[in-house]
Each structure stands twice: as structure tokens, then as C-alpha cells.
C-alpha positions in Angstrom: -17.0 -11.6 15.3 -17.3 -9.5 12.2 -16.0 -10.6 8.5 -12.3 -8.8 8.7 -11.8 -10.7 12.0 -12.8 -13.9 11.1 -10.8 -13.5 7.4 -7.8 -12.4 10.0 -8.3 -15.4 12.2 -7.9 -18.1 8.9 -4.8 -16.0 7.5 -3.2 -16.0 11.0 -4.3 -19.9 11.8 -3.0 -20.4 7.7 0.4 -18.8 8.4 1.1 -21.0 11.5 0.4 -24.0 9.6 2.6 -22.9 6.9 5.3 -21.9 8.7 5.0 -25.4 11.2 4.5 -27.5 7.7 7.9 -25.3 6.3 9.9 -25.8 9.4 9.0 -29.7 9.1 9.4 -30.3 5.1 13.7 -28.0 5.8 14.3 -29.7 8.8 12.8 -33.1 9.5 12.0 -34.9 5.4 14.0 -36.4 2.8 12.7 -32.8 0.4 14.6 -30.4 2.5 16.9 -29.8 -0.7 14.2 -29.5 -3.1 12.3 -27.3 -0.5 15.1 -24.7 -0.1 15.5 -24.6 -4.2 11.8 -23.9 -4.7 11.5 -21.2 -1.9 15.2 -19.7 -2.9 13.6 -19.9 -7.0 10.1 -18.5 -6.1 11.7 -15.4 -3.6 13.9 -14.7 -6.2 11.5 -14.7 -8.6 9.1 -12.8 -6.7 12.2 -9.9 -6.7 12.6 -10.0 -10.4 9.2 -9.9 -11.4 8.8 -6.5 -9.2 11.7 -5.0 -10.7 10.4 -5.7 -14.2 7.0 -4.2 -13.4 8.5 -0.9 -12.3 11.1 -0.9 -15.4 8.1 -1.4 -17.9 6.3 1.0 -15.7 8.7 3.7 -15.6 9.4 2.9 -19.6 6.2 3.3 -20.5 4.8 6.0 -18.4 5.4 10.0 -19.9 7.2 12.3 -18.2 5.4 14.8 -16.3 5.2 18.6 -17.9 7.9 21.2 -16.8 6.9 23.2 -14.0 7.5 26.0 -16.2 4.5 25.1 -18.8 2.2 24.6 -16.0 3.0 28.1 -14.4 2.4 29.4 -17.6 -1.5 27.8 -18.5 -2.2 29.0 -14.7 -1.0 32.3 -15.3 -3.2 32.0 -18.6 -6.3 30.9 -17.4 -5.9 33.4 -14.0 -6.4 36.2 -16.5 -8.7 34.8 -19.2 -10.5 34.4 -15.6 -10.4 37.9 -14.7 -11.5 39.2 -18.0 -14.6 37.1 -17.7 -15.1 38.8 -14.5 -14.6 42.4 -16.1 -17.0 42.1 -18.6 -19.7 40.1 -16.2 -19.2 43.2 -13.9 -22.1 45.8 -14.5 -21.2 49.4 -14.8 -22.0 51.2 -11.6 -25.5 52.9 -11.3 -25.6 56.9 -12.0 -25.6 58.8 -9.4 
């Protein structure tokens, strides 16, 4: 067994426990009601927290050029390009 399948084997074994441990703490204890707050609060949470990242992201982040401005510098450096190839170019030999 390599290292990714052993890492796999402890997440899955982790996740049955959790979920068994989950399923007994909702359904079977005296916490059930603080249980479903906490996971309600934390998944909730989690949703927020992702929204805020790609506001501040998208807030933050510049807009991309106009397609228009880049045509033009490729057009630009397409013939400063071919100049540079015009005046490397050696004159042809006499004939």
C-alpha cells in the first residue's frame, strides 16, 4: 500500500466514524438540539464565508484589458517584428 492509499484508508475509516458518532450525538443523546444548531451555524457559515471570499475577490481583482487594446499591441509587435526581420535580411548576392 502506497502513501495516497493509506491517507485514503484513514479519511474514509475517519468519515464512518464521524458520520456513526453524528448519527448517535442527533438521534440517540440528550445534545441532539445543540448538535443540529452547531452543524446548521458552521454550514451556514461555511456558505457565507465562500461568498465573502469571491465578493472581496471579484472587488479587488482589475478588470481584464479590452479585446480591442490587445488586438492592437499584437498588431504592434507583429510589425515592429517584421521590420526586424527586414533589416536582419541580407541583400541578395550579385549576380
Amino acid at each position: 500500500m502506497n502513501k495516497d492509499q493509506g491517507i485514503g484508508a484513514v479519511l474514509l475509516l475517519a468519515s464512518i466514524i464521524g458520520v456513526i458518532l453524528y448519527s448517535w450525538l442527533v438521534f440517540f443523546s440528550g445534545w441532539w438540539e445543540v448538535i443540529i444548531k452547531l452543524t446548521a451555524f458552521v454550514a451556514v457559515g461555511f456558505v457565507l464565508f465562500i461568498l465573502g471570499w469571491i465578493g472581496y475577490t471579484l472587488a479587488t481583482t482589475p478588470p481584464p484589458k479590452p479585446i480591442e487594446e490587445i488586438e492592437k499591441e499584437i498588431e504592434k509587435e507583429v510589425k515592429e517584428t517584421k521590420e526586424e526581420a527586414k533589416e536582419e535580411t541580407p541583400p541578395p548576392p550579385p549576380t
